[in-house]
N, C-alpha and C positions, 0 to 999 in steps of 0.2 A: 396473438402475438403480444400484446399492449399486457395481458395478464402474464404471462409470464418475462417480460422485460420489467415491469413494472417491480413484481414479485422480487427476480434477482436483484434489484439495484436496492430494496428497502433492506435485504440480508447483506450487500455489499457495503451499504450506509453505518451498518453496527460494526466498525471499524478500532480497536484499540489505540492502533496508532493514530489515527484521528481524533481520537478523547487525547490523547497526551499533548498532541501538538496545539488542540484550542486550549488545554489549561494553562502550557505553556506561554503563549499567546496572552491569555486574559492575565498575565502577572505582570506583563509587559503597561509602561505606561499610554498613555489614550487606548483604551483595552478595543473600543467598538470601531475605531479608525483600522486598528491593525487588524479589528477580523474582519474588517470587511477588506482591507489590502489581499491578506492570506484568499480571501474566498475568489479575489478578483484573477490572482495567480494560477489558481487553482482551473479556472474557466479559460486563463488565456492558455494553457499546456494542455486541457484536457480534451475542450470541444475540436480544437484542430484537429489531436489526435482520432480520436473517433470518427469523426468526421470523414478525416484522410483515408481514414482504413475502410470506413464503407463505401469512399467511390472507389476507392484500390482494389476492392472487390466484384463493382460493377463492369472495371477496365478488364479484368480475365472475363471472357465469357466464360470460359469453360467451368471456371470453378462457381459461378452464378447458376448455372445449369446443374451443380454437382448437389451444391446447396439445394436448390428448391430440389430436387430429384430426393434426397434425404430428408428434408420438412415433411415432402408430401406421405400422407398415410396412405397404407395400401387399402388397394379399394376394396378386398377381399377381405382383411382384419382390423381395419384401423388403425394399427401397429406403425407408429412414425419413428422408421430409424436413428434418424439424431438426435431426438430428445433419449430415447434409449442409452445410445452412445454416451451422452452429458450424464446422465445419472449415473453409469456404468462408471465414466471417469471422475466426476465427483465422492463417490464413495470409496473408487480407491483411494483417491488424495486422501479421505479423514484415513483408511486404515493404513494408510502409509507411515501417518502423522501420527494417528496411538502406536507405531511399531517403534516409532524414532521414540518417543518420551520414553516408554518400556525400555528402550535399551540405554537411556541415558540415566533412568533412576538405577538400572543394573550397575553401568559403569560407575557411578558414582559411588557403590557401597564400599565394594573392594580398594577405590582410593581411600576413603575414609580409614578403612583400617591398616592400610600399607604405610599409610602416614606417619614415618614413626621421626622426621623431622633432622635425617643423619646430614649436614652439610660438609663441604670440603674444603678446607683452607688451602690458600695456595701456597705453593712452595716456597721456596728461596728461589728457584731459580726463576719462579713468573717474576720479582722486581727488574732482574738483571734483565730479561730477555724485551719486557716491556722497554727499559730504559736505552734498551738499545737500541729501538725501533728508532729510524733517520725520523727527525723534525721534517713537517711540511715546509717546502719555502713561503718565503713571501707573500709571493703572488696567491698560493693558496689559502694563504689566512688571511688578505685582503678580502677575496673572493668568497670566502664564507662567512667572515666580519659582516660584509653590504649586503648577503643574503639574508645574514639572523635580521642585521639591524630592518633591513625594507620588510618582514617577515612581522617584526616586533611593531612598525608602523601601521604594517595591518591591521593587526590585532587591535591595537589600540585604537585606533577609527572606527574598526566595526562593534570595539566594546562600546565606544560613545554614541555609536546608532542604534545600537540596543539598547541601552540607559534611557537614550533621551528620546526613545518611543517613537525614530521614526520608520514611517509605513511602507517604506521600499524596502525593508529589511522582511516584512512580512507577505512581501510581494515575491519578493525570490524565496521563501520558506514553500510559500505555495505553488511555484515553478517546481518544486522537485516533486509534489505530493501527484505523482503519477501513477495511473490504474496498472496492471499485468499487463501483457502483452497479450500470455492468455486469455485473458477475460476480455479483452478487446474484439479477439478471433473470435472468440465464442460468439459471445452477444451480438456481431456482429452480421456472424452466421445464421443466427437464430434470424434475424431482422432481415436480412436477403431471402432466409429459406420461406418468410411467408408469403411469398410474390406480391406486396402493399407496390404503391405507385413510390418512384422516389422522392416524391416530397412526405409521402406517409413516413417511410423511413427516417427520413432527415429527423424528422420530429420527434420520433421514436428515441436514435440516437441520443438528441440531444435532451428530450424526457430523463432518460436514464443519467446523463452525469449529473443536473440537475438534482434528483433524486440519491444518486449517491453522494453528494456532497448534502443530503438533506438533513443531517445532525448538525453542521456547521450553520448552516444557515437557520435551523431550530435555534442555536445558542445565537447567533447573531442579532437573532430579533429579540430574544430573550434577554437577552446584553444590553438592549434599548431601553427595554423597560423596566428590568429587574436586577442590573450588575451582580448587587451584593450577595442577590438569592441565588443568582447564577452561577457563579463562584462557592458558594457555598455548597450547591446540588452537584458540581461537577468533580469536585473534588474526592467524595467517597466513591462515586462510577468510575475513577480513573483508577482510584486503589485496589476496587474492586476487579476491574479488565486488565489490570497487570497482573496481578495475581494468578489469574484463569484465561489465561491469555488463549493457551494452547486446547483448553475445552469449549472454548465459546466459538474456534476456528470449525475446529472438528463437527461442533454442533450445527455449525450453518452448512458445511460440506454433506453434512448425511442428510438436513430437513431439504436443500436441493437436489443431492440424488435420488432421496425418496420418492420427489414431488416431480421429477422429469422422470423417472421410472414408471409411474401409475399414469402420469398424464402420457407419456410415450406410448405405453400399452395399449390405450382408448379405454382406459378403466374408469376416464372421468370426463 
């Protein structure tokens, strides 16, 4: 169990969207206060969740019974069905995922050339017809006057806690930075299906967000000692994972369904 939680959560850890939001982050001022804010948001949304969802799983028997009934290998082949299942459905995610790019570089060609830039001006009779549209009353453009204006106050408050580097702005950044749902079930599944005691479990869980926030917490510590170099390293990885965004998905969806296909089979 510990080798393949372990294994998924270092592939879940090489995350793009999480190189964006630590550079984003490290621009901000007090750089190592706000990632450690971001990391701290991060643990308060995520261990709950994991957490919740593994005793939510121990609450159905039935599906604790369905689970380890699929972990366990047959005693005849070694052959463990749910690790089978996980690769099976890992590898269609990635060819799912080269189907969609294939057909967006398709769509894209034919716009390029249909593009021939013909716009429409409006008539004479769109002034009149606009002009004739009845005025809002009053109350209506009170009502949406106090809207912009409290809207505009927002903004402005939350641009000055962004400016002035403070760490509850990066505390609610890391409240949103939530795992799948899927990958939740999954891993979750995996960690019921190997009959451990529930405290082995717990630890397992909470190994794994640990571990998948382990890039954040690599730059964090890295931030303590090195800013400038930090900042500097992070920068071309970040241009580089946006760029390849879509191959480095695909590429961790097949090295997991590879590797729960052969470990599934008893071929290792």
């Amino acid at each position: 169990m510990w080798a393949d939680v372990l294994g998924l959560a270092f592939l879940v850890a090489l995350n793009p969207l999480l190189l964006a939001l630590i550079l984003v982050i490290l621009t901000r001022p007090r750089p190592v206060a706000n990632l450690f804010g971001y990391w701290v948001g991060c643990l308060l949304v995520n261990v709950p969740l994991w957490v919740g969802a593994l005793l939510a799983l121990h609450l159905v028997p039935s599906f604790e019974s369905f689970a380890l009934a699929l972990a366990a290998p047959d005693p005849n082949s070694g052959i463990q069905p749910m690790k089978l299942g996980m690769g099976v459905f890992a590898l269609v995610i990635a060819a799912v995922m080269v189907a969609r790019r294939r057909v967006q570089q398709r769509e894209k060609e034919p716009a390029l050339v249909g593009a021939t830039g013909t716009g429409s001006t409006p008539g004479p009779g769109a002034d009149a017809s606009a002009e004739s549209a009845p005025a809002p009353g009053r109350g209506v453009k009170a009502t949406i006057a106090r809207a912009i204006a409290a809207i505009q106050r927002l903004l402005t408050r939350a641009q000055e806690a962004w400016d002035g580097g403070a760490v509850w702005v990066s505390v609610l950044f890391g409240l949103g930075y939530i795992a799948p749902l899927s990958l939740v079930l999954v891993v979750n599944t995996m960690i019921v299906g190997s009959g451990a005691a529930i405290g082995t479990q717990i630890l397992a869980v909470l190994a794994f967000v640990v571990v998948m926030l382990g890039v954040l917490e690599f730059v964090l510590c890295s931030s303590l000692l090195a800013p400038n170099k930090t900042q500097a390293v992070l920068q071309p990885v970040h241009t580089w994972a946006e760029a390849h965004r879509t191959h480095i998905l695909v590429t961790l969806f097949v090295v997991v369904g590879i590797w729960q296909l052969v470990t599934g089979a008893g071929l290792l």
